[in-house]
Backbone as numpy.savetxt, mean C-alpha at the origin, in Angstrom:
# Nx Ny Nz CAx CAy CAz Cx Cy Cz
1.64 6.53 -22.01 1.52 7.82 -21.33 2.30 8.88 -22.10
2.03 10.22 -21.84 2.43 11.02 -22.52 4.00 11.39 -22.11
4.94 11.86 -22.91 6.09 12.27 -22.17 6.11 13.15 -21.49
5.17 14.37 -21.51 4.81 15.45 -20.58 4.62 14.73 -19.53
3.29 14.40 -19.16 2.70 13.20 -18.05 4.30 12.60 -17.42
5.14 11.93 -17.84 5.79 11.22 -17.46 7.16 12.34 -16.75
7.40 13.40 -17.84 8.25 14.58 -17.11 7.84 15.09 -15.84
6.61 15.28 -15.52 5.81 15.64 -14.36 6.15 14.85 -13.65
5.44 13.59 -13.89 5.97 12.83 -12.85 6.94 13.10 -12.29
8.04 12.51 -12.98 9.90 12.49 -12.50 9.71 13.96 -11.76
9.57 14.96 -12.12 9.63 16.64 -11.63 9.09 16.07 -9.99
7.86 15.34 -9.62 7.46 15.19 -8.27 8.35 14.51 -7.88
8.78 13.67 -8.03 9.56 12.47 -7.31 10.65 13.22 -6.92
11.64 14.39 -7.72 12.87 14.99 -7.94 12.20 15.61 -6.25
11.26 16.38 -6.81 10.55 17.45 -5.66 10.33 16.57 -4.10
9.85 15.46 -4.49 9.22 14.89 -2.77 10.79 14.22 -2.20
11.82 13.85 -3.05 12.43 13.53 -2.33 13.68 14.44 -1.70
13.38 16.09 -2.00 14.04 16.76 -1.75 13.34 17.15 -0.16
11.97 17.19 -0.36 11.61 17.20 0.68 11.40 16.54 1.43
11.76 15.50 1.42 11.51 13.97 2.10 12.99 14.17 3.45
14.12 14.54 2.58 15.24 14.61 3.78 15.02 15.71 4.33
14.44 16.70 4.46 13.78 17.43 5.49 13.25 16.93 6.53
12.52 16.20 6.95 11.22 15.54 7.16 11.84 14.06 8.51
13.30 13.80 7.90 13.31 12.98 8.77 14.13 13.60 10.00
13.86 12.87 11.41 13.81 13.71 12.09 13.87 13.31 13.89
14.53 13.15 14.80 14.38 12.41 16.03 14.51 13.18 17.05
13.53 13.32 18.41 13.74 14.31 19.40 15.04 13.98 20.28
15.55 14.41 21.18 16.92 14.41 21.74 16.81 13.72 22.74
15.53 13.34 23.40 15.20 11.83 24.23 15.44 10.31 23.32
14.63 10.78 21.75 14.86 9.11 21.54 13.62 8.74 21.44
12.36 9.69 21.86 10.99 9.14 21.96 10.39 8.86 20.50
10.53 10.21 20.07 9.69 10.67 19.04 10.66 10.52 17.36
10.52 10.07 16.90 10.76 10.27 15.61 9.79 10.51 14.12
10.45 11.22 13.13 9.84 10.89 11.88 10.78 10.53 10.78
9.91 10.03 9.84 10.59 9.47 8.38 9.49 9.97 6.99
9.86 9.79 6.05 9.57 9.86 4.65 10.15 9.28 3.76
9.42 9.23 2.77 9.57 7.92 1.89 8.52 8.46 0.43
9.71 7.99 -0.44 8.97 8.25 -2.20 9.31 7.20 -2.84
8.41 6.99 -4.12 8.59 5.91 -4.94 7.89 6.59 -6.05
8.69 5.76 -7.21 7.91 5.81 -8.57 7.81 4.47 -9.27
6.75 4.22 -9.35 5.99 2.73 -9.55 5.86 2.42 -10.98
6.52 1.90 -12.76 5.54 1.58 -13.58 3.85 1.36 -13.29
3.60 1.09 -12.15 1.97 0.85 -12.04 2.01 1.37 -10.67
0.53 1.68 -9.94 0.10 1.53 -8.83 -0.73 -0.10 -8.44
-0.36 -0.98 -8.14 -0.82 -1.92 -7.87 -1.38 -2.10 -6.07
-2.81 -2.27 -6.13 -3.50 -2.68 -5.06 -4.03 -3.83 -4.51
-3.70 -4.79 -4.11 -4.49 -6.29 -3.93 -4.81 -6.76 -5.40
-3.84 -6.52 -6.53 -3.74 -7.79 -7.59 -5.07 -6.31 -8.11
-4.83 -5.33 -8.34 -5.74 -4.30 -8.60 -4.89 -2.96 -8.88
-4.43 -3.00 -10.81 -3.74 -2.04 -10.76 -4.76 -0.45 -11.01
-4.14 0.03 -10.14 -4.76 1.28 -10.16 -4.62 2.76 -10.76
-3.66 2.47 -11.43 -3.14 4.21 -11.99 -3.06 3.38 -13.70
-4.16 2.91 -14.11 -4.37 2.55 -15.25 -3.30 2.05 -16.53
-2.52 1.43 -16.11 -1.25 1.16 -16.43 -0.41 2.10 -16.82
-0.17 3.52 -16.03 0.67 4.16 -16.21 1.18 4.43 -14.98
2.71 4.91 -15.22 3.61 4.98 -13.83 2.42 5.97 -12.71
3.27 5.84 -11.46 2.75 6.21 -10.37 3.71 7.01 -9.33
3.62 8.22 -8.95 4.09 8.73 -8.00 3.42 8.29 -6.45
4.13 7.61 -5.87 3.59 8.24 -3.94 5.03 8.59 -3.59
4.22 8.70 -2.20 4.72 9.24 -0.80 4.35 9.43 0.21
4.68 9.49 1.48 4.22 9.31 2.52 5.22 10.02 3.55
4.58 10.04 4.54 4.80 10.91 5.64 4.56 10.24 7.13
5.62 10.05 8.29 5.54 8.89 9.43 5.69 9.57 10.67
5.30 9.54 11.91 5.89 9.88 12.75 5.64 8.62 13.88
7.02 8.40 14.66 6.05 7.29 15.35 6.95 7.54 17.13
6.61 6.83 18.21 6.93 7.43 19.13 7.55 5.79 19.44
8.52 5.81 20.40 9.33 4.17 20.76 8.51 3.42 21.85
7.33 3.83 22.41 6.15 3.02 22.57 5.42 2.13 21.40
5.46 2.25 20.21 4.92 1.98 19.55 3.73 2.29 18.91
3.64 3.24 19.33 2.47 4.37 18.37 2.61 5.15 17.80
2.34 4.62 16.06 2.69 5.69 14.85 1.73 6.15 14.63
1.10 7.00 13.47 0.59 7.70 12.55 1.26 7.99 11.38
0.31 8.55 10.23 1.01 8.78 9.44 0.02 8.53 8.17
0.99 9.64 6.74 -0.26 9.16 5.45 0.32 9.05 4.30
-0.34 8.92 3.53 0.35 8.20 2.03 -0.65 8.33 1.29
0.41 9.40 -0.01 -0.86 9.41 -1.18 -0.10 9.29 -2.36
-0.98 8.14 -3.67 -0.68 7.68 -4.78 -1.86 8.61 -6.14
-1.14 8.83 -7.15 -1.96 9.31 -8.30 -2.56 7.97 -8.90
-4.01 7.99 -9.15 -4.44 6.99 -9.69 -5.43 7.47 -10.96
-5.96 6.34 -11.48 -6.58 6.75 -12.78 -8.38 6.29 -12.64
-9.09 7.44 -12.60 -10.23 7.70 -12.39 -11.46 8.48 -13.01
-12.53 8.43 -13.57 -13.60 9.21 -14.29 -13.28 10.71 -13.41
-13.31 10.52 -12.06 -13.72 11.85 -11.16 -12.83 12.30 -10.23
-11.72 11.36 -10.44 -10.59 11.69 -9.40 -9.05 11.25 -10.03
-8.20 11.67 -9.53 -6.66 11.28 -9.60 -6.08 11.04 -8.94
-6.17 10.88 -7.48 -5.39 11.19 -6.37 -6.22 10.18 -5.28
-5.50 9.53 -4.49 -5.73 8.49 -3.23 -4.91 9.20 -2.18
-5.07 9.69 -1.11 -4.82 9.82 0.46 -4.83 9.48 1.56
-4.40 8.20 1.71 -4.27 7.79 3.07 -4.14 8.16 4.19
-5.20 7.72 5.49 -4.38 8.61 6.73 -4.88 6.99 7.38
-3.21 7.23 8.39 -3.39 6.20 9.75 -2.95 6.01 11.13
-3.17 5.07 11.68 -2.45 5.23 13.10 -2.96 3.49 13.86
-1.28 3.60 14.17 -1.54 2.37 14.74 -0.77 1.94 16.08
-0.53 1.03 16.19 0.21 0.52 17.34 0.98 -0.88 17.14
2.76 -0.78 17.42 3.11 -2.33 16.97 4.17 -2.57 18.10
4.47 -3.19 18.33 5.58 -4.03 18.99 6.02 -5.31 18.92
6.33 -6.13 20.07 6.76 -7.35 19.87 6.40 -7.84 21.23
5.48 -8.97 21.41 5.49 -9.89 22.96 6.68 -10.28 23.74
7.37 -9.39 24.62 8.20 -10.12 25.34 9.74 -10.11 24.44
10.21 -11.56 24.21 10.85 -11.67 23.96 10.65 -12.96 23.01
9.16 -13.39 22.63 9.61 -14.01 22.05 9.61 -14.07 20.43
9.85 -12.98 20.00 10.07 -12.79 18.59 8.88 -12.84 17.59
7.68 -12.69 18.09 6.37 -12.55 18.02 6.21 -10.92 18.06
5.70 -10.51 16.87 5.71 -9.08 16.73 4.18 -8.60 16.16
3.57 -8.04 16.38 2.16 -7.56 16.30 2.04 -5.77 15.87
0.79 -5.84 14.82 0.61 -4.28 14.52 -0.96 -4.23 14.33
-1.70 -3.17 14.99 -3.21 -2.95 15.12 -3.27 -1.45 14.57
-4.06 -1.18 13.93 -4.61 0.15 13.74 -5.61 0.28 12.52
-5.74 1.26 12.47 -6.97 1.84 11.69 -6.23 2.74 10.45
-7.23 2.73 8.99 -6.38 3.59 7.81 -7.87 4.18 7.21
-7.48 5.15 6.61 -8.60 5.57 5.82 -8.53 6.37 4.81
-9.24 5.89 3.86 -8.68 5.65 2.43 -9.75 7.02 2.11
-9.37 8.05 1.40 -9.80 9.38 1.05 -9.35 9.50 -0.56
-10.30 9.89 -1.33 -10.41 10.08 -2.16 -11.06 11.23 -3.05
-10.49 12.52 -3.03 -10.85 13.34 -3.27 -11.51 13.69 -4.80
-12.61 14.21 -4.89 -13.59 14.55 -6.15 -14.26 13.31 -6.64
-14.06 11.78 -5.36 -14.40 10.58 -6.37 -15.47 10.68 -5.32
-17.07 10.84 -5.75 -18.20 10.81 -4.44 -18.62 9.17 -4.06
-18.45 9.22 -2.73 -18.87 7.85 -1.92 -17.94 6.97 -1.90
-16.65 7.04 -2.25 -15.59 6.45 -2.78 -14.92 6.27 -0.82
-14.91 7.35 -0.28 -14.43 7.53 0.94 -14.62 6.03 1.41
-13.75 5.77 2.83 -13.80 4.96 3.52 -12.94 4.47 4.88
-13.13 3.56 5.80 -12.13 3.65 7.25 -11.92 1.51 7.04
-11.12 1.79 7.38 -10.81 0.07 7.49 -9.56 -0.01 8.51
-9.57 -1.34 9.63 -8.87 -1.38 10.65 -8.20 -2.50 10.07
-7.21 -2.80 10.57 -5.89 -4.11 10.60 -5.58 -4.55 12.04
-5.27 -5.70 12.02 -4.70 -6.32 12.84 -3.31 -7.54 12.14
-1.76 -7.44 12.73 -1.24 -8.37 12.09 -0.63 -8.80 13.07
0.14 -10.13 12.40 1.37 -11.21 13.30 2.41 -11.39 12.90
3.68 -11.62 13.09 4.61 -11.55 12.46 5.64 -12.48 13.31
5.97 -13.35 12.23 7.56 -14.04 13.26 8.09 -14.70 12.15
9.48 -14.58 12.41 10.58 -14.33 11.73 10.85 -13.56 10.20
10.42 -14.34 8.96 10.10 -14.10 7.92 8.84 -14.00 7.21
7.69 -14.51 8.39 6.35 -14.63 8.28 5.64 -13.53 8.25
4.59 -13.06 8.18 3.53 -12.49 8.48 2.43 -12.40 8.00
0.77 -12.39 9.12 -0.41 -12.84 8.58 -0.83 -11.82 8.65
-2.31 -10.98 8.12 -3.29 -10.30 8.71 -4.38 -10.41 7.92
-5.49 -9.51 9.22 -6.77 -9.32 8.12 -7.11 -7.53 8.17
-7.41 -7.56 6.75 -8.18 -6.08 7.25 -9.55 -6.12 7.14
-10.25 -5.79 8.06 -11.96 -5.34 7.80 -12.29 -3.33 7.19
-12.98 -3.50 6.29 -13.81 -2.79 5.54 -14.62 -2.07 6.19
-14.93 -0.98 6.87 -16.41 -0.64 6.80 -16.87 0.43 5.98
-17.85 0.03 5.34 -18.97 0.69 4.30 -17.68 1.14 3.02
-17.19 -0.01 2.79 -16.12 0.48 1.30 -17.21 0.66 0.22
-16.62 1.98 -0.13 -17.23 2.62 -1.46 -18.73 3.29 -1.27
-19.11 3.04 0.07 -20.48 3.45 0.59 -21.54 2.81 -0.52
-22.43 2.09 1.17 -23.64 0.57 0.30 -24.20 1.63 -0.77
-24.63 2.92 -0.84 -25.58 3.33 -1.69 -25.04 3.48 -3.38
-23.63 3.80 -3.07 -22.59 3.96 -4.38 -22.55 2.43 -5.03
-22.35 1.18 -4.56 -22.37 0.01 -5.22 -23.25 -0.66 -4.44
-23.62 -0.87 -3.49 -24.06 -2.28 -2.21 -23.07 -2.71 -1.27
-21.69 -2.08 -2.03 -20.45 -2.89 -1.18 -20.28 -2.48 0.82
-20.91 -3.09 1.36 -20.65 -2.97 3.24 -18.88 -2.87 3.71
-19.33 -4.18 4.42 -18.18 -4.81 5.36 -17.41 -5.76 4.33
-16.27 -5.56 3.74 -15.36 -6.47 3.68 -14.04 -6.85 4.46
-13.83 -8.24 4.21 -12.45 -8.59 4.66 -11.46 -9.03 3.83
-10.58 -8.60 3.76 -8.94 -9.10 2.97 -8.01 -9.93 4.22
-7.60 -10.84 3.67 -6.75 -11.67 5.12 -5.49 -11.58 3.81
-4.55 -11.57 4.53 -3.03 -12.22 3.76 -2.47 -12.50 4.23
-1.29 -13.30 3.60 -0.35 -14.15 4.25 1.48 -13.38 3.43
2.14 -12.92 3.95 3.36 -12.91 3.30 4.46 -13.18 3.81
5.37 -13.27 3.06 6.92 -13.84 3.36 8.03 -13.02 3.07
9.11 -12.68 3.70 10.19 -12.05 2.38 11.43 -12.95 3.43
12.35 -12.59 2.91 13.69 -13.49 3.06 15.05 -12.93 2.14
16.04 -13.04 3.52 17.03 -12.07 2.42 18.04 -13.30 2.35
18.55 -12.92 0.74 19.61 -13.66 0.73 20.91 -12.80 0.01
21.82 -12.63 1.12 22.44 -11.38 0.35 22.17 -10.43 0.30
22.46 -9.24 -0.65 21.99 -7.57 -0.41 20.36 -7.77 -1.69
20.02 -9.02 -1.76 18.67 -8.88 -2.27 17.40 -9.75 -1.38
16.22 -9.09 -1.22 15.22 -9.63 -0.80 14.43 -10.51 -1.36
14.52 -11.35 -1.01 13.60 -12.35 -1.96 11.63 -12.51 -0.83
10.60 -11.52 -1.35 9.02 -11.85 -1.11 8.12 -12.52 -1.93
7.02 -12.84 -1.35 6.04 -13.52 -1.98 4.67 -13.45 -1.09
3.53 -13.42 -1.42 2.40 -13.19 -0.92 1.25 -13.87 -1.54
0.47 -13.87 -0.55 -1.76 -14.00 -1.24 -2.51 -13.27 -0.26
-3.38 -12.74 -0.68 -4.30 -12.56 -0.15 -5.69 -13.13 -0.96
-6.94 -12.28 0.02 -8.01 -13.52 -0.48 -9.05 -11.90 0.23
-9.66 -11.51 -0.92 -10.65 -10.17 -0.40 -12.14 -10.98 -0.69
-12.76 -10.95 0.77 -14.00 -11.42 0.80 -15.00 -10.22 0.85
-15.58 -10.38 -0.41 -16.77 -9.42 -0.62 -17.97 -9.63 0.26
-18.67 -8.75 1.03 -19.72 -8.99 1.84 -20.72 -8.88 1.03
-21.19 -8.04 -0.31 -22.08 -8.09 -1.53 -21.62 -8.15 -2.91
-21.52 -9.69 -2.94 -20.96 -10.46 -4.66 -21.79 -9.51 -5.56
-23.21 -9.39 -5.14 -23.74 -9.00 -6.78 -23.76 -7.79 -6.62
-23.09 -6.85 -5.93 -23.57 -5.54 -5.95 -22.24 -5.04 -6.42
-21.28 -6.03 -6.24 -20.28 -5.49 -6.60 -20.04 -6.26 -8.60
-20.68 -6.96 -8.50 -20.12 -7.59 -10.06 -19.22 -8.44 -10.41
-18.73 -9.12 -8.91 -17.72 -10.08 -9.04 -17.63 -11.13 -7.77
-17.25 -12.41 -8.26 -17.27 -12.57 -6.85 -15.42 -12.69 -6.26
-15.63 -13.25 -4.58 -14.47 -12.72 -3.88 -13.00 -13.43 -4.45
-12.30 -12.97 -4.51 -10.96 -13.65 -5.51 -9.39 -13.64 -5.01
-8.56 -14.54 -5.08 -7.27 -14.43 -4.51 -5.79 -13.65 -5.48
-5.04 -13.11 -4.86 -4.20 -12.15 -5.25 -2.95 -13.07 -4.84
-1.60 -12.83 -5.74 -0.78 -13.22 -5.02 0.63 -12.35 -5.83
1.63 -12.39 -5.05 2.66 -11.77 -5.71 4.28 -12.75 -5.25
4.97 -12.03 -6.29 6.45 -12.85 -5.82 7.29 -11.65 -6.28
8.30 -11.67 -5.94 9.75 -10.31 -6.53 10.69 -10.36 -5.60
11.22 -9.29 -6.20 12.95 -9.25 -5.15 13.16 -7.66 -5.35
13.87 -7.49 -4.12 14.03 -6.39 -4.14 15.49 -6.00 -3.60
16.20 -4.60 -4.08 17.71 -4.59 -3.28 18.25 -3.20 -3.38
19.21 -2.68 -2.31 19.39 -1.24 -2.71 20.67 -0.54 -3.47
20.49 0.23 -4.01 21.61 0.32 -4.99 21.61 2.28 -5.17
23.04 2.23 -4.27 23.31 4.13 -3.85 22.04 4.49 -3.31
21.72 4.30 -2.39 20.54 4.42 -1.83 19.11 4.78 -1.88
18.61 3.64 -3.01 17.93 3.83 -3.32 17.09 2.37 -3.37
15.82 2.25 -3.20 14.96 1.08 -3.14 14.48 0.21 -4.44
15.35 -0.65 -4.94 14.34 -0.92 -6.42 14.07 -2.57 -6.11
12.98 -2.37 -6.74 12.37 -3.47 -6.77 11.66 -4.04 -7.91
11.22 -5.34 -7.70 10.68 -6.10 -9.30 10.20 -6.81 -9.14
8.67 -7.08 -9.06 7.25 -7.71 -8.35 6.40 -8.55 -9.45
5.80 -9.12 -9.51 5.29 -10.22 -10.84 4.06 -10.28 -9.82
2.11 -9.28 -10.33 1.42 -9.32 -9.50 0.19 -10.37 -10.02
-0.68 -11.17 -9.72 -1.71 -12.07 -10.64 -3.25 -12.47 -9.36
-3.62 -12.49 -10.19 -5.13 -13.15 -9.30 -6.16 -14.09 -10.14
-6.90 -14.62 -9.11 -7.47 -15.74 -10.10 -8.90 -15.17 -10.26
-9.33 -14.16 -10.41 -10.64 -13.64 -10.64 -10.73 -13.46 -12.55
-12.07 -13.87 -12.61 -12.25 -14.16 -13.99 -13.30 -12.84 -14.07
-12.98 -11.51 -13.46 -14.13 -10.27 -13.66 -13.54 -9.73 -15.04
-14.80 -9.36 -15.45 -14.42 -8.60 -17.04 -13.29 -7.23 -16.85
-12.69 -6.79 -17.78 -11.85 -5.78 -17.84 -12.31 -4.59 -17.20
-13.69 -4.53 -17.03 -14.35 -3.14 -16.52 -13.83 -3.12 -14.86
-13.54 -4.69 -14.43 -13.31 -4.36 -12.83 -11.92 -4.49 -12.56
-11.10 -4.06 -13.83 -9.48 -3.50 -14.00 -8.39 -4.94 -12.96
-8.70 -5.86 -13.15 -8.02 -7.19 -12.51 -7.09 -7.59 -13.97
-5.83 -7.47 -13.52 -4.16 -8.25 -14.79 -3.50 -8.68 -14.09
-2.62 -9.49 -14.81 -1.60 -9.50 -13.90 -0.31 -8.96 -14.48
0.52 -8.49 -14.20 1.64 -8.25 -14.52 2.36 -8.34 -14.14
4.13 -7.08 -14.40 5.30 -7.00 -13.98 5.48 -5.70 -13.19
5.57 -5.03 -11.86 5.79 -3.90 -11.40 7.13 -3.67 -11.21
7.94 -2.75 -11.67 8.52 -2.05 -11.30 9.02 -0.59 -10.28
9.50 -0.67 -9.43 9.72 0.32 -8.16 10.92 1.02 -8.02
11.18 2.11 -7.97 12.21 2.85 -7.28 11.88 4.02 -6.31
12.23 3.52 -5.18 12.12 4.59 -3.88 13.20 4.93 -3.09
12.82 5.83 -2.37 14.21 6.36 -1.31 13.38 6.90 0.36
13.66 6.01 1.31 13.33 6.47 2.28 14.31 7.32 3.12
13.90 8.04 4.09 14.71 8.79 5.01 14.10 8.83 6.00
């Protein structure tokens, strides 16, 4: 990447996280809160799918959530594209925990916006589970990438992840498994992702160090590596 490209970058990150401690924020009941959160990524990595073409990555995101358990909220990453640069997330969900018994659950809906990339748009819901160091989910797809843009419908991604602290470092690991609803329309068939890293904070700040791989044998055109990610973020 260019050093310009890369000065920019740093210039956003300097910028979002100035505005990021703005942003966080709690009403004087206790109901309502918000947060923000930046990172700068060596890669954008998506389900074992790096996306900002192996060059660093700015996001950020934006939360508000209420102590019922209903958030919202969006998140957008620079990625590397013929017709676009930019990914926008918007979502809203709902999480808590059953009772008491340490069984914790999150449902909602995200939708993945992609500006100047046509048919690219899309809405996909989640459902997850969570207990202790565990957690499962699936997400369903509808009309990713729109059928007329590739064939691609309804997909599902299920995963499984772990993290575990030992000390002031996190030790995670993950798979998932994205089931294509149209193999040949898409050019590949459905393939598993998995990751491992650690992560820990240092003057308050989030860094992390992720090792990402999948077992799909698609040619280079459908951008599948595996590598080493690197992270530094700061939430508020």
């Amino acid at each position: 990447m260019k050093l310009k490209t890369i000065s920019t970058l740093c210039f956003a990150a300097s910028t979002m996280l100035v505005a990021s401690s703005a942003m966080a924020w709690e009403s004087e009941d206790g109901a309502w809160s918000t947060s923000a959160n930046v990172a700068l990524s060596s890669e954008y990595m998506w389900r074992g799918q790096p996306l900002s073409g192996s060059d660093p990555a700015i996001s950020g995101g934006l939360d508000i959530a209420h102590s019922s358990g209903l958030y919202a909220g969006t998140w957008a990453s620079n990625i590397e594209h013929a017709d676009g640069s930019i990914e926008i997330d918007y979502y809203v969900g709902f999480g808590g925990e059953f009772g008491d018994s340490g069984v914790s659950y999150d449902v909602g809906g995200l939708y993945y916006d992609f500006p100047g990339i046509e048919d690219f748009d899309y809405v996909e819901v989640y459902a997850f589970l969570g207990y202790s160091f565990l957690s499962a989910g699936v997400s369903y797809s509808l009309d990713a990438f729109d059928a007329d843009y590739q064939g691609a419908e309804d997909n599902l991604y299920y995963q499984l992840d772990a993290s575990y602290d030992v000390g002031s470092v996190t030790l995670a690991a993950g798979v998932g498994r994205y089931d294509y609803d149209d193999n040949a329309a898409w050019g590949l068939e459905d393939y598993t992702n998995y990751y491992i890293g650690a992560s820990t904070e240092l003057a308050g700040f989030g860094l992390d160090l992720t090792y990402h791989d999948t077992n799909s044998g698609s040619s280079d055109e459908n951008n599948f590596d595996d590598g080493v990610v690197f992270t530094i973020s700061k939430s508020m």
